[in-house]
N, C-alpha and C positions, 0 to 999 in steps of 0.2 A: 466244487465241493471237494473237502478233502477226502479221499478214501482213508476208511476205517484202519485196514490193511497196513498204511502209508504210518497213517499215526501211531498205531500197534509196535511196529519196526522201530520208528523213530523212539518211544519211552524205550522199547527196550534196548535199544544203543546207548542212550542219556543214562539207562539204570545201568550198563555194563563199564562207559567212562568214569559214573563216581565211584562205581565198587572199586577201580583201578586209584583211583583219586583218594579214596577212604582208606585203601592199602598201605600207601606211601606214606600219607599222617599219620598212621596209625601207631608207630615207633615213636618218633621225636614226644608225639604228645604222649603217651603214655608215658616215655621219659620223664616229660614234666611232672606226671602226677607221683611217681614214685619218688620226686626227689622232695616234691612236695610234702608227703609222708613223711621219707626219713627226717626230713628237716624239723616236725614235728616231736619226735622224739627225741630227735640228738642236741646234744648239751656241752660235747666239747664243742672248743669253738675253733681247731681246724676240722676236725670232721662236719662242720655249719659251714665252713670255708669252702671248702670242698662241695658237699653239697649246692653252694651258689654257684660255683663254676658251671657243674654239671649243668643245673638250672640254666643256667645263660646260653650252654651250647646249644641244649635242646631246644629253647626259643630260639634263636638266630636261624636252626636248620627247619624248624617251624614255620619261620616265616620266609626264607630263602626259598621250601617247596611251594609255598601261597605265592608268591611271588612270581615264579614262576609257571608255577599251573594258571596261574590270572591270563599270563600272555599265551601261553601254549592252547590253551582249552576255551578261556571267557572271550569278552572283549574289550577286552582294556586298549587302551590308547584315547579311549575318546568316542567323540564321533565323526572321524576324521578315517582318511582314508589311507595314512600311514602311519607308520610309529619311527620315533629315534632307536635306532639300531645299538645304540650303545645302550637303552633297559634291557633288548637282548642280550647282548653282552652278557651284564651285572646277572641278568637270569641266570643263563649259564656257569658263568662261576660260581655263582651260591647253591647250585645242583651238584658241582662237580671239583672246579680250580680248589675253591677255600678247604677241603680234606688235606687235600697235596697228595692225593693219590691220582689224581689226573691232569694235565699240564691242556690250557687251552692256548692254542693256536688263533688268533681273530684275523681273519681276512675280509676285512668287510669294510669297504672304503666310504660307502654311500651312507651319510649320516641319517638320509630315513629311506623304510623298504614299504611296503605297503601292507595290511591286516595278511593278506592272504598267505604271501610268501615268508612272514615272519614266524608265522604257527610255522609252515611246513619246516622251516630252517628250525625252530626250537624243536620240535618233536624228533626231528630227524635226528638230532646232537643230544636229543633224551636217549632213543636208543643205541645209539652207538657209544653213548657213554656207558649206560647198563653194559654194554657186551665187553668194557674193559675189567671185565670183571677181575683182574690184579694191577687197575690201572694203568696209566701210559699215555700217550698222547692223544688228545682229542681237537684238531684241526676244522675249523667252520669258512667257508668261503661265502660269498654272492656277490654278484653285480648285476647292472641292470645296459642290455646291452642289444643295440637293435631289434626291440620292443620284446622284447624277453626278459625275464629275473631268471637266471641259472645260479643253484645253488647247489653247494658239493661240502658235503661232513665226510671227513677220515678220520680211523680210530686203528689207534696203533698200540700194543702194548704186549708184554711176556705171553696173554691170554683172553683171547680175545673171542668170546661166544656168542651169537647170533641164534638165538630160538631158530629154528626151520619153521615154525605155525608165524611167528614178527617178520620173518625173509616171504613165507607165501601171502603174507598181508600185504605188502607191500608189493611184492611183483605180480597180485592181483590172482593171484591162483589157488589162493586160501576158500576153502568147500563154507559154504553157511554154518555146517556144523564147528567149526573151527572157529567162529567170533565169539570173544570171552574177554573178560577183563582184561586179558595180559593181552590180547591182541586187537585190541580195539582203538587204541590210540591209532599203530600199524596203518589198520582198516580206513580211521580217515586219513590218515596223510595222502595214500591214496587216492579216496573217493572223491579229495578237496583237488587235487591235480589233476586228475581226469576232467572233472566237471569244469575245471577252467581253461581246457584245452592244451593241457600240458601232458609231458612222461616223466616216469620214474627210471630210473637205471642203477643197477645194484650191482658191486663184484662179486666175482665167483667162490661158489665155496671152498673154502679149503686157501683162498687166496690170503697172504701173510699179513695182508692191512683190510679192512672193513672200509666199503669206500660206498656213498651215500650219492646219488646226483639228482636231482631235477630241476625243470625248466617250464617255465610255463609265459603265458601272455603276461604284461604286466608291468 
């Protein structure tokens, strides 16, 4: 039987990823709905021109975070026990490449990875992308090599931030009071690594590139 306890924990993890997940939509679609409006009202027809642009960007980045919260968080691929590496890819860019404020790196030769290892590769290149907060390079690796997946994200740029609470999630040192929406993604990449017999390894602070690694069975 499950403990109460177990279950308790588990909703309130699930309620603290969508509040992270309802955050991130929360812009593009409101985007929509205001263009929605003025389109309502306006009657030149470049300012209706304009309006439709606007419109179109904010669906594309709409559907680029669905897109990618599908592979990062759901279970998309199927019922199969890997995915083609290049939906990661496409993830990735439509989070980050298509701005032009971030430049992706793809090192990833192995056309498919398996469920496990593609979350931690997408979420790990979610946060190191956040921490280019003035853009700059973001560099994704993996291969799959003497029964191991080793995967390494580097994020390079003029400014580059790392939350200390997203750095103690991950290197597992983060107190219970410390799990929150913003560090709850952190949290699993984590918890998903451990439980599969893997490590996390993180650089140092203060170090001039943000550099992501883990390795697990696989």
């Amino acid at each position: 039987m499950t403990s109460p306890d177990i279950v308790s924990e588990s909703i309130e993890f699930a309620s603290l990823l969508c509040s992270r997940l309802c955050h991130d939509l929360l812009s593009p679609v409101g985007a929509l709905n205001n263009g929605l409006e003025l389109m309502a009202d306006e009657t030149d027809p470049e300012m209706r021109q304009r309006c439709l642009e606007l419109l179109g960007d904010s669906a594309r980045t709409s559907a680029n975070k669905l897109k990618f919260f599908r592979l990062a968080f759901g279970s998309a691929g199927g019922f199969g026990d890997a995915v083609p590496t290049h939906e990661a890819r496409v993830a990735i860019e439509g989070m980050f490449a298509q701005s032009g404020r971030v430049k992706l790196g793809w090192l990833v030769e192995d056309d498919l990875l398996g469920k496990l290892p593609v979350k931690i590769l997408l979420n790990l290149a979610l946060i190191a992308g956040d921490a280019l907060v003035r853009g700059g390079q973001l560099d994704v690796g993996a291969e799959r090599r003497d029964g191991l997946t080793e995967i390494v994200v580097r994020a390079e740029g003029p400014k580059v931030v790392l939350d200390p609470e997203l750095r103690a999630a991950l290197a597992g040192t983060l107190p219970p009071a410390g799990l929150s929406s913003r560090t709850a993604a952190a949290w699993m990449v984590r918890a998903l690594v451990v439980s599969a017999g893997g490590e996390i390894v993180l650089s140092a602070p203060g170090d001039p590139a943000l550099l992501f690694g883990a390795a697990m069975p696989g």
